[in-house]
C-alpha positions as a Markdown table, in Angstrom:
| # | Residue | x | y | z |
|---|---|---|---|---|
| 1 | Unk | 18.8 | -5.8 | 33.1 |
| 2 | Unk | 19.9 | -2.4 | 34.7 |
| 3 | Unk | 20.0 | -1.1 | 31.5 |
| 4 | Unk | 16.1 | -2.2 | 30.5 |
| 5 | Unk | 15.2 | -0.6 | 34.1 |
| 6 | Unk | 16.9 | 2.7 | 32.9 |
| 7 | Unk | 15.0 | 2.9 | 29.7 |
| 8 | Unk | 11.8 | 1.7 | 30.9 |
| 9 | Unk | 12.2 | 4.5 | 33.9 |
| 10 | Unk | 13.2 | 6.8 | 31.5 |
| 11 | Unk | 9.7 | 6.2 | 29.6 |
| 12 | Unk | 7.6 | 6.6 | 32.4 |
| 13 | Unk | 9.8 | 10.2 | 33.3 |
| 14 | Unk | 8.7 | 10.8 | 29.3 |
| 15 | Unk | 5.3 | 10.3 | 30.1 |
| 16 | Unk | 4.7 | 12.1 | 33.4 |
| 17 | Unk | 6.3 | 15.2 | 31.5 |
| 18 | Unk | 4.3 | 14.8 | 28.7 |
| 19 | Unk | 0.8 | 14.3 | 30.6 |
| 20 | Unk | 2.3 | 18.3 | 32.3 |
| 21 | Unk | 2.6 | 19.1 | 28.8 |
| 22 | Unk | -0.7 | 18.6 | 27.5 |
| 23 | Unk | -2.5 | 20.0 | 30.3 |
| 24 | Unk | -0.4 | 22.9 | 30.6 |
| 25 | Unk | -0.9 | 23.3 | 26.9 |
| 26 | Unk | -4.8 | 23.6 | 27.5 |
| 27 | Unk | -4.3 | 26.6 | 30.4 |
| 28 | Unk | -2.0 | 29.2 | 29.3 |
| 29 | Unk | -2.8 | 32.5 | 27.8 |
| 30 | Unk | -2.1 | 33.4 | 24.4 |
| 31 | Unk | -1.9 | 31.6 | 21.5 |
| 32 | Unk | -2.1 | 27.7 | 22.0 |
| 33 | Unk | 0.9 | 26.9 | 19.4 |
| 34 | Unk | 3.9 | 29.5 | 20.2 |
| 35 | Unk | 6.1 | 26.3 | 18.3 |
| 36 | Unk | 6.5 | 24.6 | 15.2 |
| 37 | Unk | 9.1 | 22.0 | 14.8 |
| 38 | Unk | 10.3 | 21.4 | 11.2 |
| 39 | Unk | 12.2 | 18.0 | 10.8 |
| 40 | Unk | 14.3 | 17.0 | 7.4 |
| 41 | Unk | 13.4 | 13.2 | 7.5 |
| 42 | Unk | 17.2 | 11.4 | 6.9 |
| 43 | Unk | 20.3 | 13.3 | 6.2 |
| 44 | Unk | 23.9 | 13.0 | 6.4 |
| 45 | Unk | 24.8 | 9.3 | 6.7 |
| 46 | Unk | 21.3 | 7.9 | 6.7 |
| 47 | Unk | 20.1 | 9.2 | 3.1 |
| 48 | Unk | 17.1 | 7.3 | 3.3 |
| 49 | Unk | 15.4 | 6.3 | 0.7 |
| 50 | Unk | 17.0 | 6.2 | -3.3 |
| 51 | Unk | 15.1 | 7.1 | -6.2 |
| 52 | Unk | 16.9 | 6.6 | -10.2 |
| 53 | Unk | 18.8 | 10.2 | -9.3 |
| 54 | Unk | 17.7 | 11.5 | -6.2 |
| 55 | Unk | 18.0 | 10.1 | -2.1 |
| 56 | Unk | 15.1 | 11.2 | 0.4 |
| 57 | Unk | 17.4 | 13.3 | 2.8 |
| 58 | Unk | 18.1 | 15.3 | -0.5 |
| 59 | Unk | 14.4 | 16.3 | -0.9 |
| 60 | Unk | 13.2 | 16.7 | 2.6 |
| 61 | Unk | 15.5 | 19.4 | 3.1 |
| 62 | Unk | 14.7 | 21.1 | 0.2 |
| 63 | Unk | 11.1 | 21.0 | 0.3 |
| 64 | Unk | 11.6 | 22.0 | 4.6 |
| 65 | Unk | 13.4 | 24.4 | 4.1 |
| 66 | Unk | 10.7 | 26.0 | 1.8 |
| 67 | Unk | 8.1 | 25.1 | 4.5 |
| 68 | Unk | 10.5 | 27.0 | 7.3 |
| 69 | Unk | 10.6 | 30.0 | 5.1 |
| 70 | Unk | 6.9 | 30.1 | 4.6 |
| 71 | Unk | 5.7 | 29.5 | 7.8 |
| 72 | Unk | 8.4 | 32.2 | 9.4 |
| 73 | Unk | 6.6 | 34.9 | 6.8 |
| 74 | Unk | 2.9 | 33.9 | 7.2 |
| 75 | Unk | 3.3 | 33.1 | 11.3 |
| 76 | Unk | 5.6 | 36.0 | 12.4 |
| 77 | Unk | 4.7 | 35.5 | 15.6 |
| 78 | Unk | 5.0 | 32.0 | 16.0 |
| 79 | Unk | 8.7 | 30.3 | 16.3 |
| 80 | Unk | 9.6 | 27.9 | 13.6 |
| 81 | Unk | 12.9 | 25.4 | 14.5 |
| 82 | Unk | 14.3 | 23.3 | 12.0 |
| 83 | Unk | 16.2 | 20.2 | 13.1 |
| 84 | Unk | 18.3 | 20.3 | 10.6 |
| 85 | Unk | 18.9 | 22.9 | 7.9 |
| 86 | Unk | 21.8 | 21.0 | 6.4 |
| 87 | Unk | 23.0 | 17.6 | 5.2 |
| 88 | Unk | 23.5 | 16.4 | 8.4 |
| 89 | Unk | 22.5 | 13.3 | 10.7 |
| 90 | Unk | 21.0 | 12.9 | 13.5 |
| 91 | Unk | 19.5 | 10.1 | 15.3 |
| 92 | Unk | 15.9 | 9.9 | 16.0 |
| 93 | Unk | 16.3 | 10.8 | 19.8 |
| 94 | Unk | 18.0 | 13.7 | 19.5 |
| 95 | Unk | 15.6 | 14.6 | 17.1 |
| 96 | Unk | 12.9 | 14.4 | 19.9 |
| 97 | Unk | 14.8 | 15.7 | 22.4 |
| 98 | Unk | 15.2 | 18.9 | 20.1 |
| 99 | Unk | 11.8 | 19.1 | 19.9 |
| 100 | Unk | 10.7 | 18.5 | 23.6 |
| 101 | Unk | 13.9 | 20.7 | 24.8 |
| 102 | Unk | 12.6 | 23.9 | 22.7 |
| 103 | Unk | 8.8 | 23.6 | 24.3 |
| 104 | Unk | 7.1 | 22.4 | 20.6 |
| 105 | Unk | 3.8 | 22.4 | 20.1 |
| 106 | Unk | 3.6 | 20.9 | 16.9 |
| 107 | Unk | 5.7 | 18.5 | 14.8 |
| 108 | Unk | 5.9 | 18.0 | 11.4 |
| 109 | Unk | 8.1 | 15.2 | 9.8 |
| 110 | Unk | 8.8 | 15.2 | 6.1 |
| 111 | Unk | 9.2 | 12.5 | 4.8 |
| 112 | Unk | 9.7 | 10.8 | 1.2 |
| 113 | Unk | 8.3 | 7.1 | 1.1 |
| 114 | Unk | 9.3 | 4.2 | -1.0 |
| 115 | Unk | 8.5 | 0.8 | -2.4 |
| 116 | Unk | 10.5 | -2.4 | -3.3 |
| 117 | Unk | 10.1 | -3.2 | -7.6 |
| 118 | Unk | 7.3 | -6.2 | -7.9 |
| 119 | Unk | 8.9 | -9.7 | -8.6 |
| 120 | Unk | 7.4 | -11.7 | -11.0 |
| 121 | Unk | 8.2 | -15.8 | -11.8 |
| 122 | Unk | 7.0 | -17.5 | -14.9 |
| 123 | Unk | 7.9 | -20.8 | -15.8 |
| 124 | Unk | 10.3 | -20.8 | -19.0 |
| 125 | Unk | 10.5 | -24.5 | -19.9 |
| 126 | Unk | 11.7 | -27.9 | -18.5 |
| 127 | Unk | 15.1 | -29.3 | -18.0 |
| 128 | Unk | 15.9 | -33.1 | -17.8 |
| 129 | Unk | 18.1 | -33.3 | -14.8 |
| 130 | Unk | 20.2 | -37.1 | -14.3 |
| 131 | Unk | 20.3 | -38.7 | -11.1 |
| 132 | Unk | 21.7 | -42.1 | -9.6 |
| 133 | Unk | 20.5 | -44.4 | -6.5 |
| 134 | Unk | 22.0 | -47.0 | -5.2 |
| 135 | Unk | 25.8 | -48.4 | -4.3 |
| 136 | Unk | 27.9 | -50.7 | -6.2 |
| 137 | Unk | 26.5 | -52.8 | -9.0 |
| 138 | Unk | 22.5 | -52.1 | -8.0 |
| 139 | Unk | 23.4 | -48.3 | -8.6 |
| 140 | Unk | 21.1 | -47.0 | -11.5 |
| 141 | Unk | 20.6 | -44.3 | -13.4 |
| 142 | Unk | 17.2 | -41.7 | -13.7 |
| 143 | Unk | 16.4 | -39.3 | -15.2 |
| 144 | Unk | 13.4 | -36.8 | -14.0 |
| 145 | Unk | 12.2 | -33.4 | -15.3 |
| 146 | Unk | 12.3 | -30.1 | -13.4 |
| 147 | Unk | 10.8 | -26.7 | -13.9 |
| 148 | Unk | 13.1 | -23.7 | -14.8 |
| 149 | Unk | 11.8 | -20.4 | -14.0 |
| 150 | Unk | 12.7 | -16.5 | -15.2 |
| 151 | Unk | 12.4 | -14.2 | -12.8 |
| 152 | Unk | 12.5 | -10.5 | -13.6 |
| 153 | Unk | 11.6 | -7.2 | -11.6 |
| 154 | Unk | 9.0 | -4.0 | -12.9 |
| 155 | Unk | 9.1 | -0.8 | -10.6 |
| 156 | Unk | 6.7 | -1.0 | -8.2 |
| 157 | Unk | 3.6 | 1.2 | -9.2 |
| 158 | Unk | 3.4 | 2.9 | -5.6 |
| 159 | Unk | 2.1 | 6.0 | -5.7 |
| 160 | Unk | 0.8 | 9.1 | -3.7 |
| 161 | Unk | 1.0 | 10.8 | -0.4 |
| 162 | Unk | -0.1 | 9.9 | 3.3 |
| 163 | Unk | 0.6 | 10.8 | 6.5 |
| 164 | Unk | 1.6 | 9.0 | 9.5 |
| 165 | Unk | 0.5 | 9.7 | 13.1 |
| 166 | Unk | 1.4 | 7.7 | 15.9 |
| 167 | Unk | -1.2 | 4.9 | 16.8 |
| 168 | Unk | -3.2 | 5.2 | 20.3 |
| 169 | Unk | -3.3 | 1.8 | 20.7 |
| 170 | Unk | 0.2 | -0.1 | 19.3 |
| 171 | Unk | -1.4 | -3.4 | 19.8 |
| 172 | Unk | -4.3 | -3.2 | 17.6 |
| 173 | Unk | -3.0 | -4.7 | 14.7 |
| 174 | Unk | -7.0 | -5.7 | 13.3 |
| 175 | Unk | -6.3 | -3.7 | 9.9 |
| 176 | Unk | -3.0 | -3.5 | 7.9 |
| 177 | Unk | -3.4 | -0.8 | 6.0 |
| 178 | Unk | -3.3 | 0.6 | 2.5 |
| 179 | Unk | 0.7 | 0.5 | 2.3 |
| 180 | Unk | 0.8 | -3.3 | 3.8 |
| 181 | Unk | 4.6 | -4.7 | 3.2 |
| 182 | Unk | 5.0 | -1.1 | 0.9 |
| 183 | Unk | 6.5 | 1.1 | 3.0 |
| 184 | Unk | 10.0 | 0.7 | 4.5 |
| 185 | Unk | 12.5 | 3.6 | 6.3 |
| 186 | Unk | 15.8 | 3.4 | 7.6 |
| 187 | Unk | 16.8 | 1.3 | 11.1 |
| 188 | Unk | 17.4 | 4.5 | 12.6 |
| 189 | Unk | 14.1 | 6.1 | 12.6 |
| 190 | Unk | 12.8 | 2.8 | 14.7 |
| 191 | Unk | 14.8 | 1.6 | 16.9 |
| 192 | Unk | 13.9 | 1.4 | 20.7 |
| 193 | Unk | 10.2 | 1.2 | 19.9 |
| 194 | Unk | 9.3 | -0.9 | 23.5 |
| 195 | Unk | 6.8 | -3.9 | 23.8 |
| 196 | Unk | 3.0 | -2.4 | 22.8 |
| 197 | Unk | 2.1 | -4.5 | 25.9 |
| 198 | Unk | 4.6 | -2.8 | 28.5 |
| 199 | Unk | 4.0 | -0.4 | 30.9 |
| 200 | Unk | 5.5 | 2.8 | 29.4 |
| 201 | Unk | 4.0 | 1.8 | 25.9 |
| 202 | Unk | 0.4 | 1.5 | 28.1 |
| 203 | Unk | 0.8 | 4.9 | 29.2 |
| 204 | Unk | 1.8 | 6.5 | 26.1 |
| 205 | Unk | -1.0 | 5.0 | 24.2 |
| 206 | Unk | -3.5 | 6.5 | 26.9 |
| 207 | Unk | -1.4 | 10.0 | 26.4 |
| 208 | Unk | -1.8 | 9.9 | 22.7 |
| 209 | Unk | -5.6 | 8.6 | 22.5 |
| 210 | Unk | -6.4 | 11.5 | 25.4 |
| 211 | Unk | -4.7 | 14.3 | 23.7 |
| 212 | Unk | -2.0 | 14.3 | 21.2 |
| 213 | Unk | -4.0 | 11.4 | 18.5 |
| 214 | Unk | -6.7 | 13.2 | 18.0 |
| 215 | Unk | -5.0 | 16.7 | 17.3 |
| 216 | Unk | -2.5 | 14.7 | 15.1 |
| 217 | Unk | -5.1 | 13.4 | 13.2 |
| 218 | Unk | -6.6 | 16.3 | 12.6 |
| 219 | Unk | -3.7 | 17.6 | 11.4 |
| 220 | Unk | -2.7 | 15.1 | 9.1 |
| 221 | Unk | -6.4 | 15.1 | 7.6 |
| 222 | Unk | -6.2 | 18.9 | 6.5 |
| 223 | Unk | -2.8 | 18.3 | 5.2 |
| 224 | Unk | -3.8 | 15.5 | 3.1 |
| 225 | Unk | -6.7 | 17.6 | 1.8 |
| 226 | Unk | -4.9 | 20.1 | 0.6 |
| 227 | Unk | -2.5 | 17.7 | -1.6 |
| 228 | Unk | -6.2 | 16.1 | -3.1 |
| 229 | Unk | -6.7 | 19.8 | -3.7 |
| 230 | Unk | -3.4 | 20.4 | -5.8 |
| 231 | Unk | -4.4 | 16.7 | -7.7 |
| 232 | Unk | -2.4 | 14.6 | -5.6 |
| 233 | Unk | -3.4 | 10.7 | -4.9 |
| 234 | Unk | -3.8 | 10.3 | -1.0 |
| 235 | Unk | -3.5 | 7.4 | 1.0 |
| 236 | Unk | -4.8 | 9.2 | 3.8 |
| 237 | Unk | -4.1 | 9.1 | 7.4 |
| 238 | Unk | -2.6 | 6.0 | 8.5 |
| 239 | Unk | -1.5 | 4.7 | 12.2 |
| 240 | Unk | 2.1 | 3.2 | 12.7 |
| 241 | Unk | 1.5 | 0.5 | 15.0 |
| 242 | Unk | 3.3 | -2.5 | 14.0 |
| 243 | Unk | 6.6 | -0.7 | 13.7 |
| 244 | Unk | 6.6 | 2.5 | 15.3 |
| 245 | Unk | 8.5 | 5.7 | 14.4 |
| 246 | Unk | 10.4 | 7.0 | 17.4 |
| 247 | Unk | 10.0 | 10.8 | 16.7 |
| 248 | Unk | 5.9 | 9.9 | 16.4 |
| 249 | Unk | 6.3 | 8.2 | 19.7 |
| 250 | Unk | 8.6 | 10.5 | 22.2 |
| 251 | Unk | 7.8 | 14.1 | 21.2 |
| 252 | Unk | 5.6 | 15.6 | 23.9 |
| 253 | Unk | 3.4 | 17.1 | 21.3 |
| 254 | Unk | 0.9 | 16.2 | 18.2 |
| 255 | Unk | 3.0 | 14.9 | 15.6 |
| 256 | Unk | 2.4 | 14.1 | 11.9 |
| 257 | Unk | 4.9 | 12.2 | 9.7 |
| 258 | Unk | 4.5 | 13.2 | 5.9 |
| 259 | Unk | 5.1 | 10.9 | 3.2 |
| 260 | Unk | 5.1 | 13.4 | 0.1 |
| 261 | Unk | 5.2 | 10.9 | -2.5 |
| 262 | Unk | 7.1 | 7.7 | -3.8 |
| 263 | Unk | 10.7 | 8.3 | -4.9 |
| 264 | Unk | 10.8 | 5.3 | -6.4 |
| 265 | Unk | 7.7 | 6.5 | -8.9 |
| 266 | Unk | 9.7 | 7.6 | -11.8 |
| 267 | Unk | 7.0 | 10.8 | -12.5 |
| 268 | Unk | 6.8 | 11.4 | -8.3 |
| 269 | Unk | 10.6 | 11.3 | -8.2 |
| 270 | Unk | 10.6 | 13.9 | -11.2 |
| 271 | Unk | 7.7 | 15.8 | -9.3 |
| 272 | Unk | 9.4 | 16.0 | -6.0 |
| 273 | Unk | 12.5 | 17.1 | -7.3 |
| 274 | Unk | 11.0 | 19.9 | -9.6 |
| 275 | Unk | 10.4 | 23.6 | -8.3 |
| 276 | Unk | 7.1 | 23.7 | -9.2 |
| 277 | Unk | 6.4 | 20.6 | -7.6 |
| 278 | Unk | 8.2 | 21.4 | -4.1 |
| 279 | Unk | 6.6 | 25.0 | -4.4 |
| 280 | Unk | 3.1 | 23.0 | -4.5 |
| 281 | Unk | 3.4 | 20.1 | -1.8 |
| 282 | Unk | 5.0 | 23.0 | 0.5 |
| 283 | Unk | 2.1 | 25.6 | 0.0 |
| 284 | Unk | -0.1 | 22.6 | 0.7 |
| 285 | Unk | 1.5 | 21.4 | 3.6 |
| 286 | Unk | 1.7 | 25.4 | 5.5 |
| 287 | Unk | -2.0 | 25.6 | 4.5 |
| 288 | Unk | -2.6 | 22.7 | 6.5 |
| 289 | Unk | -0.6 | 23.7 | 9.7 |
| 290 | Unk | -1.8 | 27.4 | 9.3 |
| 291 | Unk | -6.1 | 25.5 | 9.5 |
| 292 | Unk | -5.0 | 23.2 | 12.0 |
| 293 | Unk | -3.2 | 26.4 | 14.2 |
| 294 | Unk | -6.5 | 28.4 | 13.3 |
| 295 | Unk | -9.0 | 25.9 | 14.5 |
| 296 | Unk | -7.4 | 25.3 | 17.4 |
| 297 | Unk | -6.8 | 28.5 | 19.0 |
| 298 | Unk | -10.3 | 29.5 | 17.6 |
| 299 | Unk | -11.6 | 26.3 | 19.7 |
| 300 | Unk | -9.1 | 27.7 | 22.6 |
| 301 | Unk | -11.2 | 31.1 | 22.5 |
| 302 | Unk | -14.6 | 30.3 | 21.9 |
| 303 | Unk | -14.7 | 27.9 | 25.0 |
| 304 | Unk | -12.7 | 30.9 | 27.2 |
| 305 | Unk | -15.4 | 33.2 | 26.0 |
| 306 | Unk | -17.9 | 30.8 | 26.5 |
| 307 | Unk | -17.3 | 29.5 | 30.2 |
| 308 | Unk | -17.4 | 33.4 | 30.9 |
| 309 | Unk | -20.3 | 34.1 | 29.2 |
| 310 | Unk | -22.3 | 31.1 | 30.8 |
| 311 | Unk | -21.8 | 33.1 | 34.3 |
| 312 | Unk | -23.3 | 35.6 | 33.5 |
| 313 | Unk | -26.1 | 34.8 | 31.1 |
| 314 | Unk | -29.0 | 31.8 | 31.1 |
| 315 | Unk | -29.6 | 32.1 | 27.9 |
| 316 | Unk | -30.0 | 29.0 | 26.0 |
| 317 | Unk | -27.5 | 27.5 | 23.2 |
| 318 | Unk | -28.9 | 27.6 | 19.4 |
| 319 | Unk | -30.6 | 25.3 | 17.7 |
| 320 | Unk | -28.1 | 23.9 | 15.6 |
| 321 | Unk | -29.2 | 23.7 | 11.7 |
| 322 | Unk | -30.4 | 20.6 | 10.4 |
| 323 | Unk | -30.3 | 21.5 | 6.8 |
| 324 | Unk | -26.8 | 21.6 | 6.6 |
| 325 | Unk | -25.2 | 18.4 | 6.1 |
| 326 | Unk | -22.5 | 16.9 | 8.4 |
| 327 | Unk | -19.3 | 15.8 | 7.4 |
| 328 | Unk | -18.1 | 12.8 | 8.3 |
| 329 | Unk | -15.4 | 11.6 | 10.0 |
| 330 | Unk | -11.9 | 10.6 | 8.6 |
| 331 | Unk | -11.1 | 6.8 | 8.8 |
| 332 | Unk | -7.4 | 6.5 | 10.3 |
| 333 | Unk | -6.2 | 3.2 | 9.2 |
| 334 | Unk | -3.6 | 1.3 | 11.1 |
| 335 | Unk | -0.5 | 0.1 | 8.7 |
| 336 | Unk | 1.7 | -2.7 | 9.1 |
| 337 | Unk | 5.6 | -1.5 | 7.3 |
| 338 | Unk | 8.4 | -3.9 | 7.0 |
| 339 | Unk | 12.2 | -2.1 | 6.3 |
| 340 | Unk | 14.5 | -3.0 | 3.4 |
């Protein structure tokens, strides 16, 4: 009982720092994302997911590492830290606590997903099985025919890359999802994941649908267009709020999880573990952080400039342009997972 206290007090701590976070975020000079936070999904112990050759821990700290580089050359003055830039483990928290400790303002999670092989049953032929009732002298024999069934396994034809974001609202379960019963990580990046009806988990879904959901999503949308631009299959953006991730859930920042394909796709495992192939999903990945940082500190100076302006000018705001078509919105799908 002490010990459910502690956490749940711990929570709310979490979330009062995090509500100083994204308001101090929206005040200071200078650029709005001084940090990037690179995480290797997996590594050491927890390899993650397998593939015929290859583990996920493996590949997310190859293809991170590449992103680290990148974003260190292109964003020289923005601080990139890895949470791991070996094979080594750590647990989800101190993951988190990494990220909150060295003031983030943006995580990204690589990530390599997975799918169980499909099971198939198909009935092979009958078998006459013998059977007795009764005791003593009224004991007789039967005989009755049963089905026998062969059951085999295919690889499961899972394919593609999506991105995860934390859900605003945990206990909205109305949609599963494209990757329904698909996807499944290790224990370790979901454990502690609190009640979606408790008071901590209340508050953080307020947090998340007031600040950090809607920049995550953002984020995770321009990543996954720039994998449809390099001919990747996206599932999109897609909510974990059946069985949360715990880096999603206590980093005091937007976060995006990135599945960059199916390791146990034969041609994505071949793909993922390729240069070319890194070399692409990383390029597409940096172009996605380096629109999302653009957009926002654009958005950060344009309203600066115009809440000075407005004092000192009456003049009215354009006519916006009809002709020009709108784009629409990106759906963000909630996903039910289940682990192996």
């Amino acid at each position: 009982m002490r010990r459910h206290y502690f956490y749940s007090g711990a929570l709310l701590l979490l979330a009062f720092f995090t509500i100083v976070t994204a308001f101090g975020q929206g005040t200071r000079g200078g650029p709005k994302i001084r940090t990037i936070i690179v995480d290797a999904g997996h590594g050491g112990t927890d390899a993650g997911a397998r593939g015929k050759y290859s583990t996920e821990a493996e590949i997310t700290l190859k293809l991170s590492l590449k992103l680290d580089e990148i974003l260190r050359k292109e964003l020289p003055d923005t601080r990139i830290v890895m949470t791991r830039k070996t094979d080594i483990f750590h647990n989800v928290r101190e993951k988190a606590k990494i990220a909150n400790d060295q003031n983030g303002d943006l995580f990204v999670c690589i990530h390599v997903n997975a799918a169980p092989d499909k099971k198939h049953k198909e009935l092979s032929h009958y078998k006459t099985v013998t059977y007795y009732k009764g005791k003593g002298k009224s004991r007789k024999k039967y005989t009755r025919k049963e089905p026998v069934y062969r059951y085999w396994t295919t690889p499961n034809p899972m394919h593609g890359t999506s991105t995860y974001v934390f859900a605003a609202d945990r206990a909205d379960e109305k949609a599963s999802g494209l990757l329904t019963e698909e996807r499944y990580e290790s224990e370790a990046e979901i454990v502690d994941v609190p009640d979606p009806k408790s008071t901590e988990a209340i508050i953080a879904a307020r947090l998340w649908s007031q600040k950090f959901f809607k920049n995550s999503v953002k984020l995770g949308t321009m990543i996954e267009e720039e994998f449809v631009k390099i001919g990747r299959t996206s599932q999109g953006v897609l909510q974990r709020n059946h069985k949360g991730i715990w880096v999603l859930q206590a980093t005091n920042m937007p976060a995006v999880l990135i599945e960059t394909g199916f390791i146990t796709d034969k041609e994505e495992e071949d793909y993922l573990n390729s240069e070319d192939g890194q070399n692409e999903m990383v390029r597409a990945i940096a172009n996605g952080v380096l629109k999302y940082k653009q957009q926002i500190e654009n958005r950060q100076t344009t309203r600066s400039d115009s809440s000075s302006t407005s004092k000192k000018t009456t003049t009215p705001p354009p006519v916006p342009d009809k002709s020009k078509p709108t784009q629409k919105p990106v759906a963000v799908m909630p996903s039910t997972t289940k682990r192996d």
